[in-house]
MILUMMAR-147526 format. One record per atom (N, C-alpha, C): residue in one letter; atom name; x negated, y, z negated; residue number from 1. Coordinates in steps of 0.05 Angstrom, whole numbers, plus 5000, padded with zeros to 4 digits. Each point is the difference from the previous one (the first is absolute). Example, Ala and Ser with C-alpha at 12.3 -4.5 7.8 and 13.67 -1.06 7.14 Angstrom:
MILUMMAR-147526
 residu atome   c1   c2   c3 num
      a     N 4736 4886 4844   1
      a    CA 5018 5024 5000   1
      a     C 4982 5024 5000   1
      s     N 5007 5021 5014   2
      s    CA 4984 5024 4999   2
      s     C 5015 5022 4986   2
end
This chain:
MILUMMAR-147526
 residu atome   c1   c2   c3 num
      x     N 4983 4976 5000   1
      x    CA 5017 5024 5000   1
      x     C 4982 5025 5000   1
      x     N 5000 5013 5018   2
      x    CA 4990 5029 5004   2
      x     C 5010 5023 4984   2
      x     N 4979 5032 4994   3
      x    CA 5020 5005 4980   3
      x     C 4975 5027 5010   3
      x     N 5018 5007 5021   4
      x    CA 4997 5029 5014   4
      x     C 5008 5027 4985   4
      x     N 4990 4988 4977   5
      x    CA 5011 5026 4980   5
      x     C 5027 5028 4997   5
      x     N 5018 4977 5017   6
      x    CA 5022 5024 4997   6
      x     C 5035 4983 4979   6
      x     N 4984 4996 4989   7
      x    CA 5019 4984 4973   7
      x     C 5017 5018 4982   7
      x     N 4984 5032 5008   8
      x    CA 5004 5015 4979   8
      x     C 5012 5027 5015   8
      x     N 5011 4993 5028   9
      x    CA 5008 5025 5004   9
      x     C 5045 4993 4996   9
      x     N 5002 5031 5004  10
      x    CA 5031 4996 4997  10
      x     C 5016 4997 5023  10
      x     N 5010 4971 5000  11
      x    CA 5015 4997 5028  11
      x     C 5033 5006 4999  11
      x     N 5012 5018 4984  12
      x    CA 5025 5005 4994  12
      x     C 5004 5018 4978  12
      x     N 5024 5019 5004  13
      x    CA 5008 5016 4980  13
      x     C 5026 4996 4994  13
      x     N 5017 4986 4982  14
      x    CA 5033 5001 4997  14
      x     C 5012 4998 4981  14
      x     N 5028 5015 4987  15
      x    CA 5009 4989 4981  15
      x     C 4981 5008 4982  15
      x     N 4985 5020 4991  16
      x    CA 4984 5012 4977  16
      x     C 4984 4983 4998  16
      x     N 4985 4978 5021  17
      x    CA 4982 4980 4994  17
      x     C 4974 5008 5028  17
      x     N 4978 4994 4985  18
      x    CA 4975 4999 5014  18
      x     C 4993 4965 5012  18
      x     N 5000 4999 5022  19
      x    CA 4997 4979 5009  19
      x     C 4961 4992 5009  19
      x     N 4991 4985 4986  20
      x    CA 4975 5000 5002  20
      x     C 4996 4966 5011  20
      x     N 4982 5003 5021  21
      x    CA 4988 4970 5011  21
      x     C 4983 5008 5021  21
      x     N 5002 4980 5029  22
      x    CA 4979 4995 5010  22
      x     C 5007 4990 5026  22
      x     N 4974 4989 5010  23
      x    CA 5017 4979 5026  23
      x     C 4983 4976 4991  23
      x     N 5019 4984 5005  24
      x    CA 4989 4971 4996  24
      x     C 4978 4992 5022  24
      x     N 5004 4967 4998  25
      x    CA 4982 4995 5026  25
      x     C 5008 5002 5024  25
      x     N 5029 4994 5007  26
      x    CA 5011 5006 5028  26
      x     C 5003 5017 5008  26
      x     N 4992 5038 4989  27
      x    CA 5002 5028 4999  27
      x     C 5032 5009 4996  27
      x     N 5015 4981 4982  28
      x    CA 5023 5011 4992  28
      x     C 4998 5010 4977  28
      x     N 5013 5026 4998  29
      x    CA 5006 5004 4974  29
      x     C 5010 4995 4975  29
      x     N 4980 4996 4981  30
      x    CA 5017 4982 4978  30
      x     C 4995 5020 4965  30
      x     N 5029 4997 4989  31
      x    CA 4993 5018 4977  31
      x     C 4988 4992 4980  31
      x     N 4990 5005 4983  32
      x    CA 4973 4987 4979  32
      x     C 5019 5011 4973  32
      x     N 5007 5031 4992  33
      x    CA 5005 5000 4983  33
      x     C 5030 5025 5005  33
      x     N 5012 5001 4988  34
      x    CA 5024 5021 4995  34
      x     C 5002 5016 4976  34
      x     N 4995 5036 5004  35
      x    CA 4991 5009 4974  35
      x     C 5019 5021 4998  35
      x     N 5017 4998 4977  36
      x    CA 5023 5016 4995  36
      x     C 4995 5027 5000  36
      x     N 5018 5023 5022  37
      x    CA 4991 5028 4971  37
      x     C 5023 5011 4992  37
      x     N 4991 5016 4972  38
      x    CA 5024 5006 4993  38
      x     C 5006 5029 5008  38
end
């Protein structure tokens, strides 16, 4: 597994949530973590 160092950018904004992940190995987008704000 390759790890093109973009794990950490934000692929989504919705619903007062920060959407944080990456692209996998097939270059799809996949979400890693979901960070509330208030």
């Amino acid at each position: 597994m390759r790890d093109g160092g973009k794990e950490n950018q934000i692929v989504g904004i919705g619903n007062r949530r920060l959407f944080y992940g990456g692209e996998d190995v097939n270059g799809k987008i996949s979400v890693k973590r979901v960070i509330p704000i208030d």
